[in-house]
mmCIF file of the N, C-alpha and C atoms, coordinates in Angstrom:
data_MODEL
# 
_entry.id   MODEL 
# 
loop_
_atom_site.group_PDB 
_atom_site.id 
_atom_site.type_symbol 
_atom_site.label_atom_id 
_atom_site.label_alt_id 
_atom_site.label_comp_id 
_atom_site.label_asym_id 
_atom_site.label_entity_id 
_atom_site.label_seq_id 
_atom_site.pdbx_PDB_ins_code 
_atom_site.Cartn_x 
_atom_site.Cartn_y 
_atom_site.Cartn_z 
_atom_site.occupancy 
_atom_site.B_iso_or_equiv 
_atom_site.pdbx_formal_charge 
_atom_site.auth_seq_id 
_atom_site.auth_comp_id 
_atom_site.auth_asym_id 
_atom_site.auth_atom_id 
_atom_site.pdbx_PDB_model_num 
ATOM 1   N N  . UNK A 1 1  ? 9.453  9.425  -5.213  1.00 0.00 ? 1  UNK A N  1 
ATOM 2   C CA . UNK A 1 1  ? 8.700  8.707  -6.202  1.00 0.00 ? 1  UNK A CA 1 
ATOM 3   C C  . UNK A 1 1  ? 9.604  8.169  -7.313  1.00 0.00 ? 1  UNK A C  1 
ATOM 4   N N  . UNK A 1 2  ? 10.760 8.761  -7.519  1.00 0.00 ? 2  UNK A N  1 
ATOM 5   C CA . UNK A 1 2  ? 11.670 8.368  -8.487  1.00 0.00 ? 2  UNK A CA 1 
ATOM 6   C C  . UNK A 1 2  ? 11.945 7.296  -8.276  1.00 0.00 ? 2  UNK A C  1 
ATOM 7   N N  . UNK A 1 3  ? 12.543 7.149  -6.723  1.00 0.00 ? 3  UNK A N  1 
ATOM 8   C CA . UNK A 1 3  ? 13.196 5.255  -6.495  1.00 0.00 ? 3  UNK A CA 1 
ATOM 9   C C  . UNK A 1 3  ? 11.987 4.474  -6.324  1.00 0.00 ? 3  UNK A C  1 
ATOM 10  N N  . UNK A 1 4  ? 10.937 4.925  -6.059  1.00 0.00 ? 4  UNK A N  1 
ATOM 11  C CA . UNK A 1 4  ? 10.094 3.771  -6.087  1.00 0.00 ? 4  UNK A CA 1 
ATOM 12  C C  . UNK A 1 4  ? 9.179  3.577  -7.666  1.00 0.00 ? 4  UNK A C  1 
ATOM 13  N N  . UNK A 1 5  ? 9.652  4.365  -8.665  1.00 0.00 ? 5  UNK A N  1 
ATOM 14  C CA . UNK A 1 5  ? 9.105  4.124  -10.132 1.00 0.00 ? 5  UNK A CA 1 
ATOM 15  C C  . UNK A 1 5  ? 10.257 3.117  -10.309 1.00 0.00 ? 5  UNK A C  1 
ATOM 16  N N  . UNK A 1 6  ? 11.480 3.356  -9.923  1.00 0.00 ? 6  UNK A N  1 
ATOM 17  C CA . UNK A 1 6  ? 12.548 2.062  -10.895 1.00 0.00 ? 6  UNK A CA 1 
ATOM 18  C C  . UNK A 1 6  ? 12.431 1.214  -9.843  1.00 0.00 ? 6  UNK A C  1 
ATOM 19  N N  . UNK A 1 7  ? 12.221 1.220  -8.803  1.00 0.00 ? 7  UNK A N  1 
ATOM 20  C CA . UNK A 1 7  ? 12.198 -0.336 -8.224  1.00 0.00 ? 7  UNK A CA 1 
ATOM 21  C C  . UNK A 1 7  ? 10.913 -1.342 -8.862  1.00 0.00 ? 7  UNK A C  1 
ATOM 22  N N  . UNK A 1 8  ? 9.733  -0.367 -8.946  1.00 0.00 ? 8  UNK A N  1 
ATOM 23  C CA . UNK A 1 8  ? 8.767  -0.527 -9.957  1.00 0.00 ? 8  UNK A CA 1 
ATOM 24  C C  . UNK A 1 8  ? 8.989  -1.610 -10.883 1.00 0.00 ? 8  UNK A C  1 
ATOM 25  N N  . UNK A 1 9  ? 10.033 -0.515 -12.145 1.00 0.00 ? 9  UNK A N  1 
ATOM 26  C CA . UNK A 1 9  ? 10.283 -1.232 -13.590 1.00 0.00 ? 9  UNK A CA 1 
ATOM 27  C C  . UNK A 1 9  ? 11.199 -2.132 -12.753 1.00 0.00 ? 9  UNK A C  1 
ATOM 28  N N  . UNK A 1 10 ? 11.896 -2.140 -12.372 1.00 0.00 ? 10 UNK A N  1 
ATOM 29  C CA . UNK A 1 10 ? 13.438 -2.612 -12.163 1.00 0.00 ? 10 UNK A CA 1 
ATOM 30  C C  . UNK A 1 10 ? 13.190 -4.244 -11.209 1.00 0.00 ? 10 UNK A C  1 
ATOM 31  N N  . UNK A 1 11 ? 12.665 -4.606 -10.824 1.00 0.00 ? 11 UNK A N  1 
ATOM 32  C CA . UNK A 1 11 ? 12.215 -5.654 -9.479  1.00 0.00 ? 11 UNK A CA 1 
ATOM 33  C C  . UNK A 1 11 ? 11.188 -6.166 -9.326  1.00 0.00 ? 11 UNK A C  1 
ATOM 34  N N  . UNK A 1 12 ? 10.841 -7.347 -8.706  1.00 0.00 ? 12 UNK A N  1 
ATOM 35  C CA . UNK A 1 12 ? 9.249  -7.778 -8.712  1.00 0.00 ? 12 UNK A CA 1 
ATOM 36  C C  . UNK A 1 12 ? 9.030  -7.852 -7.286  1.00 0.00 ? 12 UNK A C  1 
ATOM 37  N N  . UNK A 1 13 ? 9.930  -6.821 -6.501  1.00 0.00 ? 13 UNK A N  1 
ATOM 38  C CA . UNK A 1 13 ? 9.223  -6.582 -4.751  1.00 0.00 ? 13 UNK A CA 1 
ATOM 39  C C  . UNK A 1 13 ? 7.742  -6.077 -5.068  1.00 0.00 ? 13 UNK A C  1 
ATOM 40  N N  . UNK A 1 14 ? 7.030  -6.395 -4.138  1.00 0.00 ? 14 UNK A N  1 
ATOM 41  C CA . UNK A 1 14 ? 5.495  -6.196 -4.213  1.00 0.00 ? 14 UNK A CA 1 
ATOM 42  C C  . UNK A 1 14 ? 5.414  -4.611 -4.392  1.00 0.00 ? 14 UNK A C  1 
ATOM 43  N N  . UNK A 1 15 ? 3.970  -4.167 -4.026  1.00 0.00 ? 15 UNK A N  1 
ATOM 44  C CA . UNK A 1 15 ? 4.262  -2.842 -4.397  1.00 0.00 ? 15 UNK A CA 1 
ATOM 45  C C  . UNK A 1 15 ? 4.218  -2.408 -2.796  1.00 0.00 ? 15 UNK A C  1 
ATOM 46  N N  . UNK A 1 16 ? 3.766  -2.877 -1.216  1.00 0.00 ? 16 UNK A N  1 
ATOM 47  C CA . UNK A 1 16 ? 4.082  -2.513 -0.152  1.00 0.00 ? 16 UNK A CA 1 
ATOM 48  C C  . UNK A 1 16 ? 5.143  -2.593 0.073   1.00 0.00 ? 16 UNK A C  1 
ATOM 49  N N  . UNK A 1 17 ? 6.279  -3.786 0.183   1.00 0.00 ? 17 UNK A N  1 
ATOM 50  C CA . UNK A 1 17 ? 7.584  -3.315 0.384   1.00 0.00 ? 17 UNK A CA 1 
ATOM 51  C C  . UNK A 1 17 ? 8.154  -2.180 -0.445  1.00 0.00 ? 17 UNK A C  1 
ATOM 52  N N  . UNK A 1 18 ? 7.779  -2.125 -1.585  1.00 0.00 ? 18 UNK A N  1 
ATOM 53  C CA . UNK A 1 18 ? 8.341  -0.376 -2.224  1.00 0.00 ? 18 UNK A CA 1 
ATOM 54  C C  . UNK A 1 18 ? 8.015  0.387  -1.223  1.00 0.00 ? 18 UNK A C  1 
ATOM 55  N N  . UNK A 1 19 ? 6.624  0.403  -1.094  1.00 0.00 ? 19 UNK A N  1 
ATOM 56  C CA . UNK A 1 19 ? 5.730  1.658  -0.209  1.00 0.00 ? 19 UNK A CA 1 
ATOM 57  C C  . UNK A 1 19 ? 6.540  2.075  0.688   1.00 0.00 ? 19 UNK A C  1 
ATOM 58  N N  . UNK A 1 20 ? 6.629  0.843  1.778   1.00 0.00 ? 20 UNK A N  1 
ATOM 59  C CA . UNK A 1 20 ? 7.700  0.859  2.961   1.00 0.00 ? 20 UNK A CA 1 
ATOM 60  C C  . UNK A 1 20 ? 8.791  1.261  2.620   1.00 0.00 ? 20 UNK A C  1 
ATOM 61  N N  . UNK A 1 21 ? 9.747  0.950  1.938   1.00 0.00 ? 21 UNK A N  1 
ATOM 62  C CA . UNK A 1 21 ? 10.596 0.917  1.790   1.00 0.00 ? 21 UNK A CA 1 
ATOM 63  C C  . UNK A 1 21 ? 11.233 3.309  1.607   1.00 0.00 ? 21 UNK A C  1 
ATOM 64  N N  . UNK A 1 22 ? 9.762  3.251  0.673   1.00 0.00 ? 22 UNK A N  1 
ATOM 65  C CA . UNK A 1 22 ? 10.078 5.037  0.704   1.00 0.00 ? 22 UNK A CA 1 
ATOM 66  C C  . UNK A 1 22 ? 9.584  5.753  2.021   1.00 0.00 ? 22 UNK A C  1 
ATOM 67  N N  . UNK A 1 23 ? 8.844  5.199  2.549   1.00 0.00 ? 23 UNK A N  1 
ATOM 68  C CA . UNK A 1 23 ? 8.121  5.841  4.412   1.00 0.00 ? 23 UNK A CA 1 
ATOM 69  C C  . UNK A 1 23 ? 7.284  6.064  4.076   1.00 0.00 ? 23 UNK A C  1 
ATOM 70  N N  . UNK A 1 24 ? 6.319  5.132  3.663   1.00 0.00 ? 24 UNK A N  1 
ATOM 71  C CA . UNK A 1 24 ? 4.843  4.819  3.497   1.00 0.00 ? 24 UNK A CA 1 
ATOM 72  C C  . UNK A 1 24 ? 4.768  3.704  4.579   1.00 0.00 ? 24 UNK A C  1 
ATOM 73  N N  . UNK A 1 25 ? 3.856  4.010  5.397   1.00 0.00 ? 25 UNK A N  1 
ATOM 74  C CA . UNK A 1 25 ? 3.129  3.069  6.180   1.00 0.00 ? 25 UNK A CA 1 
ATOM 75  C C  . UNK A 1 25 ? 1.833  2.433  5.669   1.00 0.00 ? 25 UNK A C  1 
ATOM 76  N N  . UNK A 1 26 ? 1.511  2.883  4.590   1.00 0.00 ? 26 UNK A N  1 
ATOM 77  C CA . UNK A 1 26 ? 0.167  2.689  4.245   1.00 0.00 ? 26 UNK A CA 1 
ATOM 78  C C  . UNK A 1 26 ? 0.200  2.120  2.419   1.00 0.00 ? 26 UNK A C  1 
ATOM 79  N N  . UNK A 1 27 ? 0.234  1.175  2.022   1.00 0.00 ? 27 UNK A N  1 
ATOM 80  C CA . UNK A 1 27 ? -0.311 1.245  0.088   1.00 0.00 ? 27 UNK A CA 1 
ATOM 81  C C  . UNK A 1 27 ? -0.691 1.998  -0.358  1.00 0.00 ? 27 UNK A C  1 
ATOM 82  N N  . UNK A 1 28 ? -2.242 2.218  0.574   1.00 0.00 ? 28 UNK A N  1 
ATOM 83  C CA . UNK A 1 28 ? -3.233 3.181  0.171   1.00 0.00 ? 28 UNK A CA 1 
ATOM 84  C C  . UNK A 1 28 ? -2.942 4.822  0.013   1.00 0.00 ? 28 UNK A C  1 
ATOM 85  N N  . UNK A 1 29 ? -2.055 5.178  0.750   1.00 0.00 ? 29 UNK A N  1 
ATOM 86  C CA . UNK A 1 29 ? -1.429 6.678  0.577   1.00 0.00 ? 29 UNK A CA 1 
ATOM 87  C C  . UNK A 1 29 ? -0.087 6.761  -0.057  1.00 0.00 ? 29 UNK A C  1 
ATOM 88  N N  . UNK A 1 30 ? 0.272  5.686  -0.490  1.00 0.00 ? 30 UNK A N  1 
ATOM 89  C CA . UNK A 1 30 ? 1.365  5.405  -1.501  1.00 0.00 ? 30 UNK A CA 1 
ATOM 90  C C  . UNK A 1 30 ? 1.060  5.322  -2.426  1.00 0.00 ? 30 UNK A C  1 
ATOM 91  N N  . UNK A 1 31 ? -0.606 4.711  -3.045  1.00 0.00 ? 31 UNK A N  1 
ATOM 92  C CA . UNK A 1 31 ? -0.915 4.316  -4.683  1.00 0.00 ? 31 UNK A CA 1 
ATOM 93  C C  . UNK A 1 31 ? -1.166 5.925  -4.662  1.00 0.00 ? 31 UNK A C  1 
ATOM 94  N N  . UNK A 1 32 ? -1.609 6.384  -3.775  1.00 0.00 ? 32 UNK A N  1 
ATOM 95  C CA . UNK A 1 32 ? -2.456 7.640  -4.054  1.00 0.00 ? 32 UNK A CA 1 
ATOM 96  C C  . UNK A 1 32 ? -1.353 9.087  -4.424  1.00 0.00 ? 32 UNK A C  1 
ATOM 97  N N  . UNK A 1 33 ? -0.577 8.831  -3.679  1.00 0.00 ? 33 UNK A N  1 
ATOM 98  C CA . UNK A 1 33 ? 0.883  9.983  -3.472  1.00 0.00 ? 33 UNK A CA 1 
ATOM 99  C C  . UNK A 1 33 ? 1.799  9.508  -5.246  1.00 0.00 ? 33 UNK A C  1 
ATOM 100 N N  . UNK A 1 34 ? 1.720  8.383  -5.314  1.00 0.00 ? 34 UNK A N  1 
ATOM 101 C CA . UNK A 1 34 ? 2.290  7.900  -6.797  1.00 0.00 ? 34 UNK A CA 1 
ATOM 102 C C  . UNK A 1 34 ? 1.480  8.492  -7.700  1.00 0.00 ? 34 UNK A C  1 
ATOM 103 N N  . UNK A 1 35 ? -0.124 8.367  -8.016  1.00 0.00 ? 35 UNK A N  1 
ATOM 104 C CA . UNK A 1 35 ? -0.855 8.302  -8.973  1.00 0.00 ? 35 UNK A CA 1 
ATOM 105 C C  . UNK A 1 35 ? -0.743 9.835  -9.174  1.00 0.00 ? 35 UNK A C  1 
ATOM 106 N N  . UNK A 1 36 ? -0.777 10.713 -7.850  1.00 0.00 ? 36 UNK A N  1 
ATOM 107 C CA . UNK A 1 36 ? -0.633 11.827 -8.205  1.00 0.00 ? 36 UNK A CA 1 
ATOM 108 C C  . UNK A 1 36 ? 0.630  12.622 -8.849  1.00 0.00 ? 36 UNK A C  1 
ATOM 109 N N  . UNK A 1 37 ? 1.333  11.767 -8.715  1.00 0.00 ? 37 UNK A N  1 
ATOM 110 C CA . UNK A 1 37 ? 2.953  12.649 -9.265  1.00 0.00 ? 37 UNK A CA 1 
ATOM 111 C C  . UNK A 1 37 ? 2.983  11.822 -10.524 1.00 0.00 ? 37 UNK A C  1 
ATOM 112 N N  . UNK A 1 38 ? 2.940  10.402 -10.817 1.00 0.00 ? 38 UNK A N  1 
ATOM 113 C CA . UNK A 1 38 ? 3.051  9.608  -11.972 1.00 0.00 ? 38 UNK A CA 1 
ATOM 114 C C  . UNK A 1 38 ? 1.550  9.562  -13.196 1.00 0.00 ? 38 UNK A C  1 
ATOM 115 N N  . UNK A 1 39 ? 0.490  9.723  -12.528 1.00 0.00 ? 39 UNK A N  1 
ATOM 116 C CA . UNK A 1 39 ? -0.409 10.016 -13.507 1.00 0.00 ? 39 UNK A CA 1 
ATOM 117 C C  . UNK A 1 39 ? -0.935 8.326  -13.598 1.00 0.00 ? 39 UNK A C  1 
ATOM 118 N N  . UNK A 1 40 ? -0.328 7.683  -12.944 1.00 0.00 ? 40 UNK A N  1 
ATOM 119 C CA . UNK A 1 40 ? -0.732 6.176  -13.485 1.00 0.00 ? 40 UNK A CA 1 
ATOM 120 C C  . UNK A 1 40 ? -0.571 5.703  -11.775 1.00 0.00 ? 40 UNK A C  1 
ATOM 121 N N  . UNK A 1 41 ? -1.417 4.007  -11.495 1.00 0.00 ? 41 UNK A N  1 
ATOM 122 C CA . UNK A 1 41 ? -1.215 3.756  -10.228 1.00 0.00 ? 41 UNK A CA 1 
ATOM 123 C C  . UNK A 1 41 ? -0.042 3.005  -10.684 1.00 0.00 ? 41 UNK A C  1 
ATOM 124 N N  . UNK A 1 42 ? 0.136  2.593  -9.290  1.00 0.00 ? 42 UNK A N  1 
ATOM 125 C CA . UNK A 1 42 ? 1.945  1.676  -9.215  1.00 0.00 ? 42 UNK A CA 1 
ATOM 126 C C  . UNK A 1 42 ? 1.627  0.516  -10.124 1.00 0.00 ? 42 UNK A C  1 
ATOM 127 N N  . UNK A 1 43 ? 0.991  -0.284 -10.084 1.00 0.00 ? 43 UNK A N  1 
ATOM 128 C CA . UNK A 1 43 ? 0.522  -1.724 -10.841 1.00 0.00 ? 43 UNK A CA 1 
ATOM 129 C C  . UNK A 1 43 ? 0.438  -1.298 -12.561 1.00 0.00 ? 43 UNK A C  1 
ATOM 130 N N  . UNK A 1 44 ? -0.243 -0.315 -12.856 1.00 0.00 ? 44 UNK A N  1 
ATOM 131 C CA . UNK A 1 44 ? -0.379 0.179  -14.182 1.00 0.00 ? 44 UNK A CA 1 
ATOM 132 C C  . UNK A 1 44 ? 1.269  0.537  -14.583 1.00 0.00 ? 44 UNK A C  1 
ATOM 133 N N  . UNK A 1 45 ? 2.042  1.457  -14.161 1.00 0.00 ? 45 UNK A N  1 
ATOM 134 C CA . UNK A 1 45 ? 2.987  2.481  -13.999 1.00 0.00 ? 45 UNK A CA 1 
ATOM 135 C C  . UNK A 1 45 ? 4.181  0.910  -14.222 1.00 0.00 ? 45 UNK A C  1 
ATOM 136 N N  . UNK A 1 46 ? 4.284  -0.249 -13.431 1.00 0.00 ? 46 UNK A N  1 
ATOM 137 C CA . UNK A 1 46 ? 4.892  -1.849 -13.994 1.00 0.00 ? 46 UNK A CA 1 
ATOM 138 C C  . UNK A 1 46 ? 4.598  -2.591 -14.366 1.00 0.00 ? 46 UNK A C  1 
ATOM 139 N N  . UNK A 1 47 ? 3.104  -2.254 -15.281 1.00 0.00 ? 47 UNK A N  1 
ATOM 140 C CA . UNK A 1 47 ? 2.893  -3.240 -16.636 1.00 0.00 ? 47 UNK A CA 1 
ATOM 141 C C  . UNK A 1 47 ? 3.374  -2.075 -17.667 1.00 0.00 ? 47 UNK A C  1 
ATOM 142 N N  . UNK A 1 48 ? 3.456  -1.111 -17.690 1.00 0.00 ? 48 UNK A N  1 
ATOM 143 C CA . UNK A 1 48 ? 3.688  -0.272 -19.270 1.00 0.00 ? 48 UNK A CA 1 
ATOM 144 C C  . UNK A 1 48 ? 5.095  -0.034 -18.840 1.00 0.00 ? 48 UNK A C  1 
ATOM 145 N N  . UNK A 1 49 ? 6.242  -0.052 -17.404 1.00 0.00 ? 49 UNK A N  1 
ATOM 146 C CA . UNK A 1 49 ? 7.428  -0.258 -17.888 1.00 0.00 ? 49 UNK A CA 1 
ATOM 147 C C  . UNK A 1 49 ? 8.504  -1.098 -18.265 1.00 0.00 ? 49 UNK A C  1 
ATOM 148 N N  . UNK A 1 50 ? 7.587  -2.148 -18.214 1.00 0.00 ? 50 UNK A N  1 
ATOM 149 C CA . UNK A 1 50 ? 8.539  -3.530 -18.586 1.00 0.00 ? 50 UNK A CA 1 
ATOM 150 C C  . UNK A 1 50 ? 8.121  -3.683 -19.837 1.00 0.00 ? 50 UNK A C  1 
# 
């Protein structure tokens, strides 16, 4: 979840290629696996870090 919070702030790859990119096959178990460790979804989590 770490590399995919700074690719997050850091990049404007969508938020599925992040997903993919950590071995998420799915958004949907990626917003969900994020929201639970970050407290915020991915979209929220790269409007408040930029």
């Amino acid at each position: 979840m770490d590399l995919a919070a700074i690719r997050l702030r850091d990049t404007d790859d969508t938020v599925d290629t992040i997903a993919r990119s950590v071995g998420y096959t799915s958004v949907f178990a990626f917003s969900r696996a994020f929201r639970r460790a970050r407290g915020e979804a991915p979209g929220q989590y790269r409007r408040s870090a930029r």
